[in-house]
VOBA-1610 file (N, C-alpha, C; in pm, whole numbers, padded with zeros to 5 digits, always signed):
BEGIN
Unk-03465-01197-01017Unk-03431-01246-01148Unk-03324-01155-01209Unk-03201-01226-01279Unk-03132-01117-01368Unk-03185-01054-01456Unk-03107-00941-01450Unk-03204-00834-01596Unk-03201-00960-01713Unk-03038-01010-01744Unk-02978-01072-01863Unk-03137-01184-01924Unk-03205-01233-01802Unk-03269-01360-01825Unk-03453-01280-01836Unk-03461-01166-01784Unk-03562-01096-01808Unk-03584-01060-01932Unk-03442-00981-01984Unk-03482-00952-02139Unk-03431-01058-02287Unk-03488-01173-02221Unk-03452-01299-02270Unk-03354-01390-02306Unk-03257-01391-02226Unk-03158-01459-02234Unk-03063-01382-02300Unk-03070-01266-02321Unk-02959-01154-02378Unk-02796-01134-02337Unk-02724-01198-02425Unk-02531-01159-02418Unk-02506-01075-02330Unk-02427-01050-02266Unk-02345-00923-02132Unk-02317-00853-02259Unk-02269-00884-02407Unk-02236-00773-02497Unk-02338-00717-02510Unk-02456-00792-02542Unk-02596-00722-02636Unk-02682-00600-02448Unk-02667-00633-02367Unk-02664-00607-02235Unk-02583-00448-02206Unk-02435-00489-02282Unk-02379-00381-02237Unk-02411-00301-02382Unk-02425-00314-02437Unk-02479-00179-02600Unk-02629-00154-02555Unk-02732-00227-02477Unk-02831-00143-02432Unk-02776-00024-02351Unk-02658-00074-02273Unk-02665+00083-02156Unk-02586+00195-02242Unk-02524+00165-02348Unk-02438+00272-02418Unk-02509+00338-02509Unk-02607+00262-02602Unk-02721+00350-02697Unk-02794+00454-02644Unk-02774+00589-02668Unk-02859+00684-02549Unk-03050+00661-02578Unk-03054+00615-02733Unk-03179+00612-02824Unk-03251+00480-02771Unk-03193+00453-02702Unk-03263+00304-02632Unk-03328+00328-02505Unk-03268+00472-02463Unk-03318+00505-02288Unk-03305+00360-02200Unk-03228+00258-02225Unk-03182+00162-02149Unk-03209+00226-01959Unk-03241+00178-01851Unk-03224+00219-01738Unk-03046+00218-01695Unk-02980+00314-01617Unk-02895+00321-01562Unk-02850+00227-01435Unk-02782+00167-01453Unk-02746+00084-01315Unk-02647+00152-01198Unk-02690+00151-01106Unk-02580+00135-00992Unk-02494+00053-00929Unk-02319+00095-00951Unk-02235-00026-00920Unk-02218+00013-00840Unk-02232-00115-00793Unk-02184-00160-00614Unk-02019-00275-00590Unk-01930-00224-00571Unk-01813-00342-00574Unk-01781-00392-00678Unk-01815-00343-00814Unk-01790-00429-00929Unk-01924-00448-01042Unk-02026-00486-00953Unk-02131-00502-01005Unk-02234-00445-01021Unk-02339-00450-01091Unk-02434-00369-01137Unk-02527-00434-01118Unk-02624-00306-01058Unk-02746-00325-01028Unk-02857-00243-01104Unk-02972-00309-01133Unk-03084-00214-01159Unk-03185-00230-01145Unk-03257-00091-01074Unk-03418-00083-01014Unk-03470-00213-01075Unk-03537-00305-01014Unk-03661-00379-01081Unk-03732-00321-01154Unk-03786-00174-01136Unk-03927-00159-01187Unk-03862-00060-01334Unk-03794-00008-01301Unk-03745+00041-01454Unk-03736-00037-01533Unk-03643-00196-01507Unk-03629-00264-01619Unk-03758-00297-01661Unk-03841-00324-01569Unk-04008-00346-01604Unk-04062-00211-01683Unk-04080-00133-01653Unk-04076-00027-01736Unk-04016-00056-01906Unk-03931-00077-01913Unk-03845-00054-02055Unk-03890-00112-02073Unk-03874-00277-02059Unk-03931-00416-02125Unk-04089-00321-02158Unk-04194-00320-02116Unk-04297-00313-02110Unk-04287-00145-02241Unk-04237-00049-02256Unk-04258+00041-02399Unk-04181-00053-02460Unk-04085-00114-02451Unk-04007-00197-02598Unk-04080-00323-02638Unk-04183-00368-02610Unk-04257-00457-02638Unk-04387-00435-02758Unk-04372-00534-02846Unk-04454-00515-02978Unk-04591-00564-02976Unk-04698-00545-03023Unk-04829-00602-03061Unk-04755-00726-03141Unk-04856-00826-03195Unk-04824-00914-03314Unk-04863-00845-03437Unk-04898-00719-03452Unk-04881-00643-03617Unk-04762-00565-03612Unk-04671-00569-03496Unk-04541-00491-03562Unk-04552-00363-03444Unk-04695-00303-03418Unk-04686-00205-03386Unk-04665-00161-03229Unk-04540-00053-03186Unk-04519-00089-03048Unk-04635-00115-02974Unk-04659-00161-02813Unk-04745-00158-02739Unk-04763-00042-02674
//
């Protein structure tokens, strides 16, 4: 699956200001030929601390 469609249908802009915010700890990708790659399980990782309860409060 693309990261883009993992963290819900998210812009290549809104995509590329995750990897530039250092306060986001976004995972680092590795380019290969142009393109970028990243670990599966990190992005699983992030998604999973950036994710909220339904009172607001992180998970």
């Amino acid at each position: 699956m693309r990261v883009r469609e993992q963290l819900g249908g998210v812009s290549e802009v809104t995509l590329w200001r995750f990897q530039r915010d250092p306060k986001l700890g976004f995972p680092t990708p590795v380019r290969i030929n142009a393109r970028l790659y990243f670990k599966a399980d990190e992005i699983d990782a992030w998604i999973e601390s950036h994710q909220h309860t339904p009172d607001g409060e992180a998970a």
